[in-house]
ZAMARGU-4260 file (C-alpha; in steps of 0.2 Angstrom, whole numbers, plus 5000, padded with zeros to 4 digits):
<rodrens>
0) 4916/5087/4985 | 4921/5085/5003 | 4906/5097/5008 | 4895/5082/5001 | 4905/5068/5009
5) 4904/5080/5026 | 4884/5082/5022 | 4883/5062/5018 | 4893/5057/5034 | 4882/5068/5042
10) 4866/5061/5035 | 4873/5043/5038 | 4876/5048/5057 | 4859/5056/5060 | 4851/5041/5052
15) 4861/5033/5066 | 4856/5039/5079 | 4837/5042/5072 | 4836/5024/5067 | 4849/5013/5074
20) 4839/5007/5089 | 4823/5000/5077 | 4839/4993/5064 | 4845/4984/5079 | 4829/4976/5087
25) 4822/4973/5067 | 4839/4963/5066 | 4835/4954/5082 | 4819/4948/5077 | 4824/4942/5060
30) 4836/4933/5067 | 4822/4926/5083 | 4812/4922/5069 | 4825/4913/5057 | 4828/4903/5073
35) 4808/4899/5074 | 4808/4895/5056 | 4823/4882/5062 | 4814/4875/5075 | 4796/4875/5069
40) 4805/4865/5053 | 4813/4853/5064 | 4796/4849/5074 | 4786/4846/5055 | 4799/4836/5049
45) 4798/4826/5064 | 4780/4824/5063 | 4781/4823/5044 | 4792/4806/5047 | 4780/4800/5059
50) 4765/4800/5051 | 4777/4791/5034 | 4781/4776/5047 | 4763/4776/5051 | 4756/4775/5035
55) 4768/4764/5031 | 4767/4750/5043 | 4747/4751/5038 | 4750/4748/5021 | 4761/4734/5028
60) 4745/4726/5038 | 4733/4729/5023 | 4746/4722/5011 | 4745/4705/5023 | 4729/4706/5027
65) 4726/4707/5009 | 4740/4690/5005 | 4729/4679/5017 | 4713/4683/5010 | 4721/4678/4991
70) 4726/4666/4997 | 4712/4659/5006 | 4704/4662/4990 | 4716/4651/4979 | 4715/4637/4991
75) 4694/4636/4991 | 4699/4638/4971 | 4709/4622/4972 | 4697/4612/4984 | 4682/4619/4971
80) 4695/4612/4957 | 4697/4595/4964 | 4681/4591/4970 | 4674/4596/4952 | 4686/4585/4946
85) 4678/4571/4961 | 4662/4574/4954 | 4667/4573/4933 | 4676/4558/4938 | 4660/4551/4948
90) 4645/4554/4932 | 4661/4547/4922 | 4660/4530/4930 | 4641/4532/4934 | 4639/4536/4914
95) 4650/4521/4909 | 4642/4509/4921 | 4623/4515/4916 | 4632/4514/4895 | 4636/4495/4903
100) 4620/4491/4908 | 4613/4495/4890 | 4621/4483/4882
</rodrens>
């Protein structure tokens, strides 16, 4: 059994020294990319917020924009409202004075 652990110690040591310099930098450039990940995160978030705020303070405008023109709407509504009701009242009396001159 110890001639195995002696064979494995050996393995693990010539693996070492075969492979411990690429373990190392492949280590090193996980971790720089990790780090890239962090930062190129960071950036898209940031960017990601921007554009929200953008889009919504144009919603906002069209949202306004949108609120005056209804309501430019509603009030030619009610002049068209009360100068129908001008007019009705108008043949009203018109009708009832031509009814008058009948009789």
């Amino acid at each position: 059994m110890t001639e195995k652990n002696n064979d494995f110690e050996s393995l693990s040591r010539l693996r070492e020294i075969i492979f411990g310099e690429q373990m190392a930098k492949l280590e090193e450039e996980i971790s720089n990319l990790s780090s890239d990940q962090k930062a190129n995160l960071e950036i898209l978030s940031k960017e990601l917020n921007t554009l929200i705020k953008e889009k919504e303070e144009s919603f906002r405008q069209l949202l306004e924009k949108q609120k005056a023109e209804l309501e430019n709407q509603i009030k030619a509504l009610e002049q068209n409202k009360a100068d129908s009701k001008t007019v009705a009242d108008t043949l009203r009396k018109l009708a009832d004075a031509i009814e008058g001159q009948g009789e």
